[in-house]
C-alpha angles and dihedrals in degrees: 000000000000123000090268092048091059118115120251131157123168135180144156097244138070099258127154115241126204112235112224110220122210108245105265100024110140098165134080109287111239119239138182120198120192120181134177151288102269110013138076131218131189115209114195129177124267140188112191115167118163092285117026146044126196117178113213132194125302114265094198154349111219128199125181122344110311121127116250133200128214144166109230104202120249096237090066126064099198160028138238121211121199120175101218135174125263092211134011085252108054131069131247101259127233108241130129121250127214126201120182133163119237130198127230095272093062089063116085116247119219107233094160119324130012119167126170140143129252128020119329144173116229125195124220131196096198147323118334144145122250134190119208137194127192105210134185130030100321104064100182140090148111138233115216122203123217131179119249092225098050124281136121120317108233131196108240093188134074123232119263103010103119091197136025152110119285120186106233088213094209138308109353154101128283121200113214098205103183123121097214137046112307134169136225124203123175115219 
């Protein structure tokens, strides 16, 4: 799909928005949300057919205007926003949110050494071996492994290691779920 044909849809509301899916595609849509200044949304995962609805896990909590990443399942074919506080205190916000769906060329792919910072999606080819390391004040997170063509999403690390090697099992994506700088080597 070009960059035009993507899907995006935006609003100021919670809604729920239906996810198009390409003919043929097996595997979990990719999606990025990006929300405002001041306000904070959760997006969870939804299945709604004519007769039934089944909520799934939340795929994110968003906060301010950064650009995140997430895998929606294959089995759903939506999501559901929902602007929500971040304290009993404060207000909603009134910012606008974006949703759009990317392809796999839009996710990075680890030749040799990718570090960031935040939550990410990573693409992989194929199999391969890949050390990790959780740096910064926050030394803790967690890479999840799902198959390119649909299937469960797995955690490949271990609480509470800050480095180690992990085995990519094949094509797939991989979610770097860390709040703080990280860095990715394949072996």
């Amino acid at each position: 799909m070009p960059a035009e044909g993507r899907f995006r849809a935006s609003g100021w509301r919670g809604r729920e928005v239906e996810i198009p899916r390409l003919e043929g595609q097996r595997g979990p849509a990719l999606l990025e949300f990006k929300g405002g200044l001041t306000t904070s949304f959760k997006v969870s995962a939804l299945y709604r057919s004519a007769t039934r609805k089944i909520h799934g896990d939340a795929l994110l909590y968003s906060y301010g205007p950064r650009a995140r990443r997430v895998l929606l399942p294959a089995r759903y074919n939506r999501v559901a926003i929902r602007r929500v506080k971040p304290s009993h205190t404060s207000g909603t916000g009134f910012s606008r949110w974006h949703l759009r769906t990317l392809e796999v060329a839009d996710l990075p792919k680890l030749v040799d050494t990718l570090a960031g910072k935040h939550e990410t999606l990573v693409y992989f080819d194929g199999s391969a071996r890949v050390s990790f390391a959780w740096l910064g004040d926050t030394e803790y997170g967690e890479l999840h492994f799902t198959p390119e063509g649909g299937g469960e999403s797995r955690e490949l690390t271990r609480r509470g290691h800050i480095r180690g090697t992990v085995v990519i099992p094949g094509e797939g994506f991989l979610a770097v779920r860390h709040c703080d700088q990280w860095t990715l080597e394949r072996r």
